[in-house]
C-alpha positions in Angstrom: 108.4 132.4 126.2 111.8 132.4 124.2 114.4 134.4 123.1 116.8 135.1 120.5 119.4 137.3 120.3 123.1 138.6 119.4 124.2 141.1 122.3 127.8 141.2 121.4 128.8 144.8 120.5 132.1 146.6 119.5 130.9 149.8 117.7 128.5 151.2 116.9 126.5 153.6 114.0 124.8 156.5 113.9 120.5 156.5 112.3 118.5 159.4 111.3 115.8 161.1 109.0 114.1 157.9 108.2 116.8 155.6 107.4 116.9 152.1 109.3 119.0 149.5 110.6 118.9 146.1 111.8 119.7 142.3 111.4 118.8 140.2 108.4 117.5 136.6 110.3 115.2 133.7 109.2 112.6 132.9 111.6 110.7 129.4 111.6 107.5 129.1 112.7 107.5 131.5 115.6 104.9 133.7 117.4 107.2 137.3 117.8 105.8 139.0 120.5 108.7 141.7 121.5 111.6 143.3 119.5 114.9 145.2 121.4 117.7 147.1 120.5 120.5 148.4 122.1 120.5 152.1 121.7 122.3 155.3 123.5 121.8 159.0 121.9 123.9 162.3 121.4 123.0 165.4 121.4 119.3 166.8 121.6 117.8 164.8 118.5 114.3 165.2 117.7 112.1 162.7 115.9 111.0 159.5 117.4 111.9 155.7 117.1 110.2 152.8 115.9 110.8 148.9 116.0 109.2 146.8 112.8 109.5 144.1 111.5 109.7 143.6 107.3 109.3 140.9 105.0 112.7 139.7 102.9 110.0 138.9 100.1 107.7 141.8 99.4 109.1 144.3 102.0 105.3 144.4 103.8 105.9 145.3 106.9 104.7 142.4 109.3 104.8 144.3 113.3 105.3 147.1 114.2 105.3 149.6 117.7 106.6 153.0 117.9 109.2 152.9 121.3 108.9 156.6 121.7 110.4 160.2 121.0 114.4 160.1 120.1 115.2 162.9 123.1 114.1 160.1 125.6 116.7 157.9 124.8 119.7 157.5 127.5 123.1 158.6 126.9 124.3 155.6 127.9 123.9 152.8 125.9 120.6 150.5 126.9 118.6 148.0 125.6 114.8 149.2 124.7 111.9 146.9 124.3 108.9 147.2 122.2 105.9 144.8 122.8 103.6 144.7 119.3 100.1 144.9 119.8 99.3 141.5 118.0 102.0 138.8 118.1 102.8 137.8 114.5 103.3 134.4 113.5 106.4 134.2 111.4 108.3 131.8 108.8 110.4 133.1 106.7 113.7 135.4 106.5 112.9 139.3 107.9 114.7 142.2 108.6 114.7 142.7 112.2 114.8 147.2 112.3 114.8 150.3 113.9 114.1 153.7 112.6 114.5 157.0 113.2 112.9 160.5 112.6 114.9 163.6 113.0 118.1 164.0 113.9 120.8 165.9 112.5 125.0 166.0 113.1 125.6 166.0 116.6 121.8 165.0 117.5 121.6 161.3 116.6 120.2 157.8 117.5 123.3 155.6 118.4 122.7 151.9 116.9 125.2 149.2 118.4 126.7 145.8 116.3 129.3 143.4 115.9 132.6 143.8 113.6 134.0 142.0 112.0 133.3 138.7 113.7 130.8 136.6 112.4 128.6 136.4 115.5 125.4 134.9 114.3 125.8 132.3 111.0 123.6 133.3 108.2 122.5 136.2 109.5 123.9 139.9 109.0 123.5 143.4 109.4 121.3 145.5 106.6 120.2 149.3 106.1 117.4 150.4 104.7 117.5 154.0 102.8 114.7 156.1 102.9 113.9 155.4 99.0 113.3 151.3 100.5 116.8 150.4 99.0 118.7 147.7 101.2 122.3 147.7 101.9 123.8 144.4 103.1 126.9 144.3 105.2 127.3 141.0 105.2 130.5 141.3 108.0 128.5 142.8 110.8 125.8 141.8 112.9 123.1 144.4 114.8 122.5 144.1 118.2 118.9 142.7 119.0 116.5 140.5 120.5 113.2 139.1 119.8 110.9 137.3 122.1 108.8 134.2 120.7 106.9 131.3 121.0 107.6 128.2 119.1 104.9 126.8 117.4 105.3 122.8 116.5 103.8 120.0 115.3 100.8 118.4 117.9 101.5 116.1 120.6 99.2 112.8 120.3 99.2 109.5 121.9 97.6 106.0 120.9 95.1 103.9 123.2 94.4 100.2 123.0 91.6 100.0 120.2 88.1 98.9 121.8 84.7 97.2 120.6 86.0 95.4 117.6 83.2 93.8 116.4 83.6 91.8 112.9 83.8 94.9 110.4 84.1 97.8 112.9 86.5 98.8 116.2 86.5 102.3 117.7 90.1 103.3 118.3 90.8 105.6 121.0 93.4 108.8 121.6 94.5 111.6 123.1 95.8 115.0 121.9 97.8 116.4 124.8 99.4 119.6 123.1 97.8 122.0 120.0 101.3 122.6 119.2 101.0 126.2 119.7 97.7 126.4 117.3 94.7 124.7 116.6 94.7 121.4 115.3 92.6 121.5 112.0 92.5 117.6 111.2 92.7 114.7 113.7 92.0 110.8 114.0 93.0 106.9 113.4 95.0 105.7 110.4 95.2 102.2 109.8 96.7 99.3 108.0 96.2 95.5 107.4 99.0 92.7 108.6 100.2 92.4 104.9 100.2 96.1 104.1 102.2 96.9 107.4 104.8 94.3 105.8 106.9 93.5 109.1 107.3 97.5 110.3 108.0 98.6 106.4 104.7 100.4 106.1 103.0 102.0 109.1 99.7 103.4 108.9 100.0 107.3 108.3 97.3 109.6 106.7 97.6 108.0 103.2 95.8 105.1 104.6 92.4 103.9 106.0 91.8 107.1 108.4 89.1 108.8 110.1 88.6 112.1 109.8 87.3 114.1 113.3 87.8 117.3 112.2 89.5 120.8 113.9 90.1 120.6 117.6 90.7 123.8 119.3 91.7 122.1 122.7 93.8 119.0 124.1 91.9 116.3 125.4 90.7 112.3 124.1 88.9 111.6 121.6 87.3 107.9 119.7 86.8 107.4 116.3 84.6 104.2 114.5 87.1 102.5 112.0 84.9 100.6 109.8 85.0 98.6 106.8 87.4 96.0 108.1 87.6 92.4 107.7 86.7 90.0 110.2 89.8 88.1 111.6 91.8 90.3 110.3 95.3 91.8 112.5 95.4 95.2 112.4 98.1 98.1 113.2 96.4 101.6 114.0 97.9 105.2 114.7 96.2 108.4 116.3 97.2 111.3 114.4 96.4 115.3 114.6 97.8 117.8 112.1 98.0 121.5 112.6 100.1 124.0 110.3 103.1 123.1 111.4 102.7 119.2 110.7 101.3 115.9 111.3 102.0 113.8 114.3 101.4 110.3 115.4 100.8 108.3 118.4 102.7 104.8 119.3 102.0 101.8 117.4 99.0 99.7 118.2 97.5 96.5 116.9 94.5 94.7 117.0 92.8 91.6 115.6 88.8 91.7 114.6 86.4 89.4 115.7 85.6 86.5 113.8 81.9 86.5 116.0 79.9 89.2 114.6 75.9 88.8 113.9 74.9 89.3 110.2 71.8 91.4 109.2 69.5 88.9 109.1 70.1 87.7 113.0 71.2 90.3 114.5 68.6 91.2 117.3 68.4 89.8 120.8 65.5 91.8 122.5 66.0 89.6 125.9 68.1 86.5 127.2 66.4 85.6 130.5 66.6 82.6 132.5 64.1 79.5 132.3 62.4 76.5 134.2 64.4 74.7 133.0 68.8 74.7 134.3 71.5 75.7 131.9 69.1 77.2 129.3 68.2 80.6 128.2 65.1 82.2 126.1 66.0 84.7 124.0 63.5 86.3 122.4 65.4 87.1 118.6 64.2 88.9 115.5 65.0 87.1 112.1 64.4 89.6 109.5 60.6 90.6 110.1 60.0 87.5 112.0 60.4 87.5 116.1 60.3 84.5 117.9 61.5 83.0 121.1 64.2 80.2 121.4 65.8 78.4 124.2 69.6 77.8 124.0 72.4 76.8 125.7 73.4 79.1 128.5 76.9 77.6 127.3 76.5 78.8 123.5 74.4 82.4 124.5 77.9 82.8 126.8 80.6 82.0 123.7 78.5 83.8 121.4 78.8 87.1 123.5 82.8 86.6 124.1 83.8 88.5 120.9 87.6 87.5 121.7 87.4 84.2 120.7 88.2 84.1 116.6 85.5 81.0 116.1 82.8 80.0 118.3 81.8 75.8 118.2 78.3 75.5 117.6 76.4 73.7 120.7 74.7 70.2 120.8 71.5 70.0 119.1 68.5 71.7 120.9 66.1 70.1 122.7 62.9 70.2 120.6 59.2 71.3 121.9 57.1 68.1 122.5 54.5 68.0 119.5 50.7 68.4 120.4 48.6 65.4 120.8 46.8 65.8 118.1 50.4 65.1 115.2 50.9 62.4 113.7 53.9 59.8 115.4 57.1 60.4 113.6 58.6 58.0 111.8 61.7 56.6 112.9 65.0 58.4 112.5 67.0 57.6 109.3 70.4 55.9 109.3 73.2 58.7 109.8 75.0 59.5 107.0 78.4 57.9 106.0 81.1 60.6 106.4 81.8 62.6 103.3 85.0 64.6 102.3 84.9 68.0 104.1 85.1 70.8 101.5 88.5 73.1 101.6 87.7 76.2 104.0 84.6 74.5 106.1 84.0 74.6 109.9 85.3 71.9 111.9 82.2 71.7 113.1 80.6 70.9 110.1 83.7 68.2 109.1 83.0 64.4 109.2 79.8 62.6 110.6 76.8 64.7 112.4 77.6 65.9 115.8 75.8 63.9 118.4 74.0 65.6 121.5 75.9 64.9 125.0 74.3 62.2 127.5 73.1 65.4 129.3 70.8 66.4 127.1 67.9 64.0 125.2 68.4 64.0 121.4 65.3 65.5 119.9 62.5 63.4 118.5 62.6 63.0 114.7 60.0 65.7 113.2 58.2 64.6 109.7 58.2 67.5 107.3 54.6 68.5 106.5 54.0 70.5 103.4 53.3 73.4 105.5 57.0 73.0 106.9 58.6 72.4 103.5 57.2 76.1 102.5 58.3 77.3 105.3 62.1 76.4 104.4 61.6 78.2 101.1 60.7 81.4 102.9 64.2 83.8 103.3 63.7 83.9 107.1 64.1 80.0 106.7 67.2 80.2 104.4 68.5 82.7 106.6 68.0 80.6 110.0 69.9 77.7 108.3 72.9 79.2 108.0 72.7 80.3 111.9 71.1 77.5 114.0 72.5 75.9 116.6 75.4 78.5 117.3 77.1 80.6 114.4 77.2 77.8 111.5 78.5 78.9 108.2 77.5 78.5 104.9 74.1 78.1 103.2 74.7 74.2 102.8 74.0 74.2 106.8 71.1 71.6 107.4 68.1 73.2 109.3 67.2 71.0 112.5 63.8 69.6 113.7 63.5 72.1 116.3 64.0 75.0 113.6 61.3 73.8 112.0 58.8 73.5 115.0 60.2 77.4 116.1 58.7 78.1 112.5 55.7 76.1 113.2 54.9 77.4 116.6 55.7 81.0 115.8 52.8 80.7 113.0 50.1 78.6 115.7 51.2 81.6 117.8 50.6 83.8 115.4 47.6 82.6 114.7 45.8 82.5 118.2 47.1 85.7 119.5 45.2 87.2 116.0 42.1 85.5 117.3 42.4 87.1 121.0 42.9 90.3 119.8 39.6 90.1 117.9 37.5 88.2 120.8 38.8 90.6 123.2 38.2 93.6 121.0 34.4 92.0 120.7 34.2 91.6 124.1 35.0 95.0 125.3 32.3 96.5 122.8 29.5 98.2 123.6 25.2 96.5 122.9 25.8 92.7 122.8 24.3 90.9 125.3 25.7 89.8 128.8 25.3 85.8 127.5 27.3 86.9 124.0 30.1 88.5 126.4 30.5 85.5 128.3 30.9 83.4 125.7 33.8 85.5 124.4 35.7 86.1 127.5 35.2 82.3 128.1 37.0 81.9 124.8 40.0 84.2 125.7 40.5 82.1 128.5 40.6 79.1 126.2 43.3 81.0 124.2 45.8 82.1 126.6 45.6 78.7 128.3 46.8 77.9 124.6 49.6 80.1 124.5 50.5 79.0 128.0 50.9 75.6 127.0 52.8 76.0 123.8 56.2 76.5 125.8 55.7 74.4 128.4 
């Protein structure tokens, strides 16, 4: 707790049958818990005294505590304290009184101030008649002091911004002081690289924010900034506001992710290690469709590092031997002569076709069937040819032979796990014969060696 005061005293006044006296002060934003005078009586006056506090504007009377009868007062001059029941919260100019009941010549309350020096600036002494008239004496100043707590504007800090993924980012913070009062609104505020314009525009609450809500204690707290643009430098700000104002943490940047899965890829149910070295399977869901793919431990380990603004695409995939029973490609067709590269496209996708590495065997050329070419029309199709072999951009991307025999296996697959179901289900039922349950358990056998063998 605080004080203010003005203690200096030269002479002093005599109060009595209601009439008051005290200092005209402004208080800002202050919690006024206690109120004292300096006081001395003569005589045997009766009555009793009171400390209050009033409004400037209005006259409503904002605290007040009766101290106690008049006849208790010391001769000698003392200081008397009042504590008010309820602290009042106060921001705005007051009168500062006591009054006093009773009393008559040579029986009176003893009031002490400051004449004529100019003690406190802007403040002086005032009485208040018993009609609620005030007299200002603008070259004296009343003894008292007041006991308060300051209330201020919350105390926040800024922490580096985390999870920036593409479009979203959860920025983190901290609110280590109410202030004095609950905080009623808190969160992130944010601006782009060309709306900050070198430092001439930081974020504040008439920007991108987040809006948490009240918080009636000190403590961190995260908020999800979305809608932002991938690659994209950013400048954030916590913030929490209370009555008094709004305050901000430091200054922090960050720059989105260039690597972020769209809707229509954007599931990896498992990445697991395989027979065979430096690959993974993943198993992935492409809109309704789920399938497994091997890839590049290399490109599955790029992908994931969401710090890096563009991830290369990896060397083609190796490509599931056909069955026996296809029909021998034909052989591959000439590569293409190298075309002008379009303004904005991949460096990936610049100049001739990339080759595979020595290290890994270029897949065989793949005819496409009729049953392949309506596959590409389907939209899981269109969408997987804009995201094969690594995070290629653009629907002109050319889907590869071993897209197309993922499609093509994912339907066989389809196809015989449909048929196991039902010859298991038949199986497992209840009056065919022990010959006609052979026969179908014999064929499930046949079927899972099937799916065995179709990733071999």
């Amino acid at each position: 707790m605080a004080t203010e005061e003005q203690t200096v005293a030269n002479i002093y006044s005599s109060i009595t049958n209601g009439i008051s006296w005290g200092q005209r002060v402004t208080i800002t934003n202050r919690v006024v818990s206690k109120l004292s005078f300096y006081l001395s009586r003569t005589g045997s006056p009766d009555g009793a005294v009171t400390f209050l506090i009033r409004a400037v504007d209005g006259d409503a009377i904002l605290a007040t505590k009766l101290l106690g009868n008049s006849i208790d007062i010391s001769t000698t001059p003392a200081w008397y304290e009042v504590e008010f029941d309820t602290p009042v919260l106060i921001n705005e100019e007051v009168y500062l009184l006591q009054v006093a009941t009773g009393g008559e010549a040579g029986n009176l309350i003893q009031i002490y101030s400051s004449y004529p020096n100019d003690v406190k600036e802007d403040e002086y002494l005032v009485t208040r008649g018993g009609t609620g008239i005030y007299t200002n004496r603008p070259d004296y100043d009343s003894d008292y002091i007041y006991t308060y707590e300051a209330l201020l504007a919350p105390t926040v800090t800024t922490q580096a911004v985390t999870a920036k993924k593409g479009t979203i980012a959860t920025g983190n913070g901290n609110i280590t002081d109410l202030g004095g009062t609950d905080v009623t609104q808190h969160g992130h505020c944010w601006v782009d690289e060309a709306t900050y314009d070198g430092g001439n525009h930081p974020p504040t609450t008439a920007d991108d924010k987040t809006e948490k809500g009240a918080a009636a204690e000190t403590g961190a707290f995260t908020s999800s900034m979305t809608g932002l643009t991938k690659g994209t430098l950013y400048y954030v700000k916590a913030y929490a506001t209370n009555s008094i104002d709004t305050s901000y943490g430091a200054l922090v940047s960050f720059t989105t992710s260039n690597v972020y899965p769209s809707d229509t890829i954007s599931r990896v149910s498992s990445i697991r290690h395989i027979y065979r070295p430096g690959f993974f399977r993943m198993q992935v869901g492409l809109g309704d469709l789920g399938f497994d793919i091997d890839v590049a431990e290399s490109a599955v380990r790029s992908a994931l590092d969401t710090t890096k603004e563009v991830v290369e695409p990896p060397a083609e995939l190796p490509v599931t031997k056909p069955s026996a029973t296809r029909a021998p490609a034909p052989p591959s067709p000439p590569a293409p002569a190298p075309s002008t590269t379009k303004p904005g496209t991949p460096s990936y996708m610049a100049g001739t076709p990339i080759t595979p590495p020595p290290t890994v065997p270029a897949p065989p050329p793949v005819e496409l069937t009729e049953y392949a070419k309506k596959i590409l029309e389907t939209p899981a199709a269109k969408a997987l040819s804009a995201r094969v072999a690594g995070l290629r951009q653009g629907v002109e991307a050319v889907v590869t032979p071993y897209a197309i025999e993922v499609l093509m296996q994912k339907e066989q697959e389809a196809k015989i796990l449909t048929e196991l179901q039902r010859v298991t289900k038949a199986a497992s039922a209840t009056g065919i014969t022990s010959y006609a349950r052979q026969v179908l358990l014999k064929r499930a056998v046949q079927l899972k060696i099937q799916l065995e063998q179709m990733y071999r």
